[in-house]
N, C-alpha and C positions, 0 to 999 in steps of 0.2 A: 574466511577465505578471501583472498585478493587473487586481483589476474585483470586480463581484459575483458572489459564490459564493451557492450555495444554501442553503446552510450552511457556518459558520468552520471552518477547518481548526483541529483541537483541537490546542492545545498547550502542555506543559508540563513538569515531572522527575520525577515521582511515580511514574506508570504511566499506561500508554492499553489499549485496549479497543473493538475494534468487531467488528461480528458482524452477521446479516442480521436480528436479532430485538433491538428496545431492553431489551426483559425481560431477556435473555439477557445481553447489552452491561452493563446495571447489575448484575448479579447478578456477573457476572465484574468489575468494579471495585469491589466488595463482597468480594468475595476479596482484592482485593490492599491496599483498607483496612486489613482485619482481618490484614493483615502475609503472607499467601502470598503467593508466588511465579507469573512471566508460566505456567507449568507449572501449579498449582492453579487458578488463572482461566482456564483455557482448559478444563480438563477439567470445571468448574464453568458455564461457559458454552454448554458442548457437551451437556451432561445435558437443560440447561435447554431449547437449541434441540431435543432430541428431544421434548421435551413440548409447545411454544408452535409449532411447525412440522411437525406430524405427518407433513403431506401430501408433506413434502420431506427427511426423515432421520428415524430409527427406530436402536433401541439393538440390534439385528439388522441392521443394514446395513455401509455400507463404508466405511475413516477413513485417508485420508494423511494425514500430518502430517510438517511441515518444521522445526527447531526450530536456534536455535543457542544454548548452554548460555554466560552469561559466564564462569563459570569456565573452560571448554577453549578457547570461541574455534570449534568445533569443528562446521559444520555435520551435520547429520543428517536421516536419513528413518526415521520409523515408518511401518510396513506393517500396516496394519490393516483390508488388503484378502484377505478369504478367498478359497482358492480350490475348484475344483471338486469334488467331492464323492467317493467311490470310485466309487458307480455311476454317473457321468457320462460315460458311454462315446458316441460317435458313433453305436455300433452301435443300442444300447437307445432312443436321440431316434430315430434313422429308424425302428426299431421299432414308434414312436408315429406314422407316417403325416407325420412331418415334416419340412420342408427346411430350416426356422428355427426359433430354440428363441424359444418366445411370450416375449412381452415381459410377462408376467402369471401369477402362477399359483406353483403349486410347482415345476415343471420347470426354473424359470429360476432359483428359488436355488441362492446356492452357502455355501459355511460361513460363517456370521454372523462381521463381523470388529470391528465400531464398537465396542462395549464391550470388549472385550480388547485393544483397540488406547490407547484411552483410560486402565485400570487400567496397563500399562506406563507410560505416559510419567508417570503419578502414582504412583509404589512409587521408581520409577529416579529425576526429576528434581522432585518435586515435595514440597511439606514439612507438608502439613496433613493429619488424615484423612480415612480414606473416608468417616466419617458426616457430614459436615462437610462436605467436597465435594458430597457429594451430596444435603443437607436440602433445598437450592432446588428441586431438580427433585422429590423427594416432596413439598414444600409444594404448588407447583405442581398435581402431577399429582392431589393429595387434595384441597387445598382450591377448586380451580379458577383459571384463566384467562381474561383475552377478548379470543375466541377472533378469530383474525384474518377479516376478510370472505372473502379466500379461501380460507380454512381451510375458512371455514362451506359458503360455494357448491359446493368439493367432494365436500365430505358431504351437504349435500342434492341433490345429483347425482346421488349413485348409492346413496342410500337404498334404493330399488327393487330394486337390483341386486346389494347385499350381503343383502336379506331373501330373495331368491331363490335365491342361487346362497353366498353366504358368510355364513351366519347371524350366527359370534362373529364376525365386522366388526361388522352391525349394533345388536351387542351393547354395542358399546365405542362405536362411530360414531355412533348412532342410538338410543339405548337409549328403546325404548316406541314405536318408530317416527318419532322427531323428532329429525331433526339439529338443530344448534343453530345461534339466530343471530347475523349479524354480530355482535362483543363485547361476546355474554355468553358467562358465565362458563363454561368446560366443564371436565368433571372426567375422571380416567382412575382411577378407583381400583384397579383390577389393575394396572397401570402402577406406581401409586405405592404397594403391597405389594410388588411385585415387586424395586422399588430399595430399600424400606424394609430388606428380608429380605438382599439384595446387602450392605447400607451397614452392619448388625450384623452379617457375617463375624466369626469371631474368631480370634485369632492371639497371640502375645507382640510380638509389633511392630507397630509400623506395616505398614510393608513386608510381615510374614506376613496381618494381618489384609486387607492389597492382593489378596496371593495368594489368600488364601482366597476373597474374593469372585471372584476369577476361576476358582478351581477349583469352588467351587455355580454360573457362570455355563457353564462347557466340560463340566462330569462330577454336575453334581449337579441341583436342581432346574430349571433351566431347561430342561439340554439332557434330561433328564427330559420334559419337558413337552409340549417340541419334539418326540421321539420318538415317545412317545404316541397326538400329536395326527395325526402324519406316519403310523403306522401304518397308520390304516385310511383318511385322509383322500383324496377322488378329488373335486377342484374344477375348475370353469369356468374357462379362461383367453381368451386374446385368439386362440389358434386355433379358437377354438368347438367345443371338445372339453373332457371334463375326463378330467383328466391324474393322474396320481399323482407322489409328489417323491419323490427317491432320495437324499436328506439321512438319514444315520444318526446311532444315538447314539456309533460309531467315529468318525466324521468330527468330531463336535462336539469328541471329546478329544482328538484326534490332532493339534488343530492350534491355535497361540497368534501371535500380533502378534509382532513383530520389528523388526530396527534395519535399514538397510545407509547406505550410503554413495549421498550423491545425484547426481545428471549436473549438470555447470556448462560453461559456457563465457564470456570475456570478452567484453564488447561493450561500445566506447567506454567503459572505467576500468571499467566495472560486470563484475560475477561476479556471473553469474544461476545459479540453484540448482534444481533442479526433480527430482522423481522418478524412477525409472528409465523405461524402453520398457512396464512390464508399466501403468503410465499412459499418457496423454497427453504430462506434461510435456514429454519433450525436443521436441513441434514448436515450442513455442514458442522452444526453443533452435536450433533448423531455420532457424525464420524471420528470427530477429535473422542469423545466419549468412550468409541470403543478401542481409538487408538492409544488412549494412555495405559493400554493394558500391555503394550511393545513398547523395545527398548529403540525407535528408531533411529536416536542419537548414535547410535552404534550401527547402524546398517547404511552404505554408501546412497547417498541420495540419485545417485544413476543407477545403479544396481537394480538385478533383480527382488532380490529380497524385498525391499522397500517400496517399488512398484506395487509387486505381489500384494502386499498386505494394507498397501494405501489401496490400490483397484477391489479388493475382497471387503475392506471395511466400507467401503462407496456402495458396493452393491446391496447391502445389508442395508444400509441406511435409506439408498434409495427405494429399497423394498419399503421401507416402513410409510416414506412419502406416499406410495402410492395407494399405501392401504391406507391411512391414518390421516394423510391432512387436509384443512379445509380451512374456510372461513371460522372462526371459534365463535363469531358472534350469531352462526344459524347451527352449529353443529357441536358437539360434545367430542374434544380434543384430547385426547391424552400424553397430554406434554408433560408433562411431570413426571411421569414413567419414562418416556422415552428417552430422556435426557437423563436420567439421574444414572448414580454413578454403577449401581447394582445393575440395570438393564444393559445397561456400555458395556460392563465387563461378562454378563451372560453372552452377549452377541460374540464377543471377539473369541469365544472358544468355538465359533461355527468355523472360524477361519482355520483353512490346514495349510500341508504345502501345497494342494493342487489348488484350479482353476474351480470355481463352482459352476454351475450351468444351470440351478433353480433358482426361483424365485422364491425368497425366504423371510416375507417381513413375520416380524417375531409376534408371537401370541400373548398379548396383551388382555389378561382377566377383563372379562364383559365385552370386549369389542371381536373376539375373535371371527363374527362372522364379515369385518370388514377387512381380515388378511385371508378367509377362504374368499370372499370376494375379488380381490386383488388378484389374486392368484388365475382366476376365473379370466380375468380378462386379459391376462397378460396371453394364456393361450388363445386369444381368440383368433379368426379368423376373419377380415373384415374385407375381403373382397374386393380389396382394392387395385386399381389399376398400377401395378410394379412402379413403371417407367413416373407414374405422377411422381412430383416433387414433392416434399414434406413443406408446409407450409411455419418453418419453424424457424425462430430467429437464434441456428447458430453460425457458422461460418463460411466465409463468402468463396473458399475455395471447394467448398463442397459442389456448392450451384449458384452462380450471379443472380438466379432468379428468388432465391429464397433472402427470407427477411435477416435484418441482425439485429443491434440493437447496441445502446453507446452507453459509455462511463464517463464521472466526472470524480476529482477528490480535492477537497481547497481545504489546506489551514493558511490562518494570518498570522498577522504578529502579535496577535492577543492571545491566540490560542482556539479560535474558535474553529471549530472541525466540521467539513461536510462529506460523505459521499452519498451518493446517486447513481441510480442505472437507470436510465428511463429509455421507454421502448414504446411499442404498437405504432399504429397510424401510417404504416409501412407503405410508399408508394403504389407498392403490388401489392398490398392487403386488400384494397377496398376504393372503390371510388373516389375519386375526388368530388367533393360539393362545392355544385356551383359559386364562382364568384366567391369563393375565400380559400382557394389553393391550399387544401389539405385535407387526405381520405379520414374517413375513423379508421377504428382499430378491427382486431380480429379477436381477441382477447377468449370471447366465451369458447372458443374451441379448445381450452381447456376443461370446461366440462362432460360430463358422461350426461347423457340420456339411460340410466338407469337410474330406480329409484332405492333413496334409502343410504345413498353414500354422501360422506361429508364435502366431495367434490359432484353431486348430483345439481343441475342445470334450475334453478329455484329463482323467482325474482327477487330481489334486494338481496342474492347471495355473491361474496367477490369470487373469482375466481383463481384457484390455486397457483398463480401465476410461479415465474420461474425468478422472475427479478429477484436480486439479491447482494445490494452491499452490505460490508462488513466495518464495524468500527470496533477498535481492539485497546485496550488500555493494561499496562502492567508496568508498577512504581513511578507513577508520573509522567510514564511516554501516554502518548496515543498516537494509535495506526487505524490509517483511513484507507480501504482498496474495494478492489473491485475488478470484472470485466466482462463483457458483453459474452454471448455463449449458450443460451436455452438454459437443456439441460445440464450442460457443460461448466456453467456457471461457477457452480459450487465445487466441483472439482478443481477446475484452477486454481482457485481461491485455495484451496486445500491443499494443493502440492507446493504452492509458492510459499504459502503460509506455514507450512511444517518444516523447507529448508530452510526458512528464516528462523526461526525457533530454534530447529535442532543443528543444523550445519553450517550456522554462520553466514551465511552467504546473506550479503547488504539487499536493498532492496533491486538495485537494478541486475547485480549478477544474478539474484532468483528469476525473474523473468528473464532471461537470454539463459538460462537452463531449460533442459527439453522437458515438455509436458507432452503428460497423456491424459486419456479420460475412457470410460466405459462408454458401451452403448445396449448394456448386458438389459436394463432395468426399463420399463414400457414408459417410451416419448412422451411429452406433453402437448405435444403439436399433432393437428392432422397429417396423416392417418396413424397417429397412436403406434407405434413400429416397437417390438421389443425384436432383438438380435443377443440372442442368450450367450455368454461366454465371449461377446464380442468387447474391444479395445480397442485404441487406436493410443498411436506412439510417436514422435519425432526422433527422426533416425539419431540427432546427436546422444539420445542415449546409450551409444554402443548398439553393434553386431551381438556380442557376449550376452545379454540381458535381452535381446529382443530375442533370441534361439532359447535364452532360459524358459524366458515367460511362455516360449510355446511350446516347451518339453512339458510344462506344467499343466497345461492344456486352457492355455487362454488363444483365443482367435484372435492375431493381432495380426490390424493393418499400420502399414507406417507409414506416416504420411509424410506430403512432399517437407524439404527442409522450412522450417521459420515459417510455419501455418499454420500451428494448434495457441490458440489462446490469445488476449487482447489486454492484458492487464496495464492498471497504473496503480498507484498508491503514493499516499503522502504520512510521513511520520514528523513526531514533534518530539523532542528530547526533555526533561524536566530542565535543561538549563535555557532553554526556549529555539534551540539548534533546530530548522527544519531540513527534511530529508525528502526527495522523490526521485519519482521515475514512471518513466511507458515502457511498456510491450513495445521493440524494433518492427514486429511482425504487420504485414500491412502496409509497413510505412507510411503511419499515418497517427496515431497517437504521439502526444508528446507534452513533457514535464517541463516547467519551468519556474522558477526561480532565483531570490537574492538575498 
């Protein structure tokens, strides 16, 4: 399909480059100018989004990353997701009068992962230094930026509410009592001492001087700082208690970023790549599974039909997430059943013409008591106050005050592939710690305080985070994407990904098609919310199709034009042809390329 795109899909042999921040996006094809590698552009783009998107990732928060190296051919997952803390006990949370762990605050951190996940993939696969890497984001954060509107509306949100209850927030957020406005210029100068102090590490190498910065990050000033600050600290969070955090200065050394090996499954010539269970990733490999049981090829990509049956294999899938996934390295996973092609095609006979309204992950010999489990809590009732916000990083037209979270995707001209989502550390998450301008994350309120499930609140367990890129390969191409979105994630991901496949549509006319998503399946964010049969849609999919879908008894809201979803991607041709693109939506993502 041809027509008018919102923006050209970029392309050329040199390198490409998109990310949810254009600051970010240039700064990383300024790396690969100056002769680094898709590995130094990413980690140079990612510094940068912690600075120009406060509101949505922080250098204390959490970093998947999918990557495949031209030299081996060899897909890969960096884990730069921390987990649980020692004192993370179930016992200790209900000890605090709780049934959910807040979705705000100290109690909900877990071990800072983003920077140690990022210094790995730059020591192992990447060829420039760390001062070098990391000058844009001190430039940045010393000299100032400007600063995004909803960056600003943020901040002047809860101005009040950082002077009140989180001073060093409004320290850093707010300095003199005024947040700043829409684009001007805002500065982080603890931030950019903090990287400054990081980026002169020293070492006899490269690679040592890597290290070193990540040992003054896990064992020296930082987690110093952190400790410190955590000692005596007792803040306000979203149970409207304040809480103390049980993050140590053990936890901060006892633990570093890692490699494994990532879940794939074919679908139609493609091998899609995605993270392990202790993610998201595999529903979207869930959902392709039960979708090659349809002929989607043959059902209009705006139509009802295709919605229908993309929204009803989502909710199947996501049923299964919420029974079934976890860390696999504390908990017994059944990913080999749920993926494989026999379980796909039992699931896709649940799907009729109507809407479903239950919660249905499928019954899995030996595990069944962790889908009556699931089931259990999706009814539950948790008493929570209506009008509180979801403390959940999807999108910013929902609530300026809620978190989000950023994408990156880089090939060069060798071939080497990245994508990245990386999140937490949310301005409005969590305090700022003194004297290095940047809160932790909130992460553990992904866990349950019950016991017995593979997402149950355990120390040294990660949590079932929602992060989730995709790296895809089929005859020689590979495709890198991704986009910010909670639970939201994997469904984007899904709908852009199946018109690319089945309908032809390039990479930039798939985003500037309208997306939807469910909201049928229980949150991963506090306060855990299931809205059973509920949807959401962007009106340019037709009047027609929006009256279908609710003849058929789906609850669908539609949302304002050009506000569901944040995608970018980057593709590689076998004759070395690159291709990309951003999400228009926002205006604020963007591809580039030559």
């Amino acid at each position: 399909m041809t027509g008018f795109t919102t923006r050209p899909e970029i392309r050329g042999t040199f390198g490409a480059v998109a990310s949810t921040h254009w600051i970010a996006t240039a700064v990383g094809m300024g790396i690969l100018e100056r002769g680094g590698n898709a590995f130094d552009a990413a980690v140079a783009t990612g510094l940068v989004l912690q600075v120009v998107e406060p509101h949505l990732n922080g250098p204390a928060g959490d970093l998947p990353v999918i990557f495949r190296p031209a030299a081996t051919g060899k897909v890969e997952v960096i884990c730069g997701q921390g987990p649980a803390p020692a004192g993370a006990t179930i016992e200790h949370y209900k000890a605090q009068g709780l049934d959910l762990i807040p979705g705000t605050g100290l109690l909900a951190t877990v071990i800072p992962g983003a920077f140690d996940g990022w210094m790995l993939m730059l020591r192992d696969h990447g060829s420039m230094e760390i001062a070098d890497i990391m000058a844009p984001a001190i430039g940045y954060a010393r000299d100032g930026h400007p600063v995004l509107p909803r960056v600003a509306a943020t901040m002047q949100g809860l101005v009040e509410y950082f002077e009140a209850e989180w001073p060093t927030s409004a320290a850093v957020w707010a300095p003199g009592g005024r947040a700043p406005q829409a684009h001007e210029l805002f500065r982080n100068p603890d931030l950019a001492a903090t990287y400054e102090r990081l980026s002169r590490a020293e070492g006899a190498t490269r690679e040592a001087r890597i290290d070193a910065a990540r040992e003054l990050w896990a064992e020296g000033f930082v987690a110093e700082a952190i400790a410190d600050y955590l000692e005596d600290a007792e803040v306000h969070d979203v149970s409207e208690r304040r809480n103390r955090g049980v993050l140590s200065r053990d936890d901060m050394a006892g633990w570093r970023a890692s490699y494994e090996a990532p879940v794939s499954i074919d679908y139609h010539g493609w091998t899609v790549h995605k993270t392990g269970p202790w993610g998201q990733g595999p529903v979207l490999l869930q959902a392709l599974s039960i979708l090659k049981n349809f002929d989607l090829a043959a059902m209009d990509p705006n139509g009802p039909d295709f919605v229908h049956t993309v929204i009803e294999a989502m909710k199947l899938a996501y049923a299964d997430r919420e029974a079934y996934y976890g860390d696999p390295k504390h908990s017994d996973i059944p990913l080999a059943t749920l993926l494989s092609d026999q379980y796909g095609a039992e699931r896709a006979k649940l799907i009729s013409h109507s809407a479903s309204t239950e919660q249905r992950p499928g019954r899995v010999p030996g595990f069944e008591h962790l889908a009556d489990a699931a089931i259990e809590r999706a009814g539950r009732d948790f008493d929570r106050n209506p009008d509180a916000a979801p403390q959940e990083p999807t999108m910013a037209h929902l609530s300026e005050k809620r978190g989000d979270t950023v994408h990156l995707d880089v090939i060069d001209r060798w071939g080497n592939m990245v994508a990245a989502t990386p999140s937490g550390g949310w301005l409005q998450s969590s305090p700022v710690i003194p004297g290095l301008g940047f809160p932790l994350n909130s992460r553990a309120q992904m866990f349950w305080l019950d016991e017995g499930l593979p997402t149950s609140l355990a120390p040294g367990r990660r949590p079932r985070t929602t992060l989730t890129p995709t790296l895809a390969e089929k005859d020689g191409r590979g495709l890198v994407f991704g986009t910010p979105g909670g639970d939201q994630q994997d469904q984007w991901q899904l709908v852009w990904f199946l018109r690319f496949v089945h309908h032809g549509l390039d990479l930039q006319a798939g985003m500037d098609a309208a997306l939807f998503h469910s909201m049928h399946f229980q949150g991963s964010f506090y306060p855990r919310e299931c809205k059973p049969g509920e949807m959401m849609i962007e009106p340019s999919v037709g009047e027609d199709t929006i009256a279908e879908l609710r003849a058929r008894g789906h609850e669908v809201t539609v949302a304002e034009p050009w506000s569901v979803g944040r995608l970018t991607a980057a593709l590689r041709e076998p004759d070395g042809l690159l291709r990309a693109a951003a999400t228009p939506r926002l205006m604020q993502a963007y591809a580039v390329g030559r």
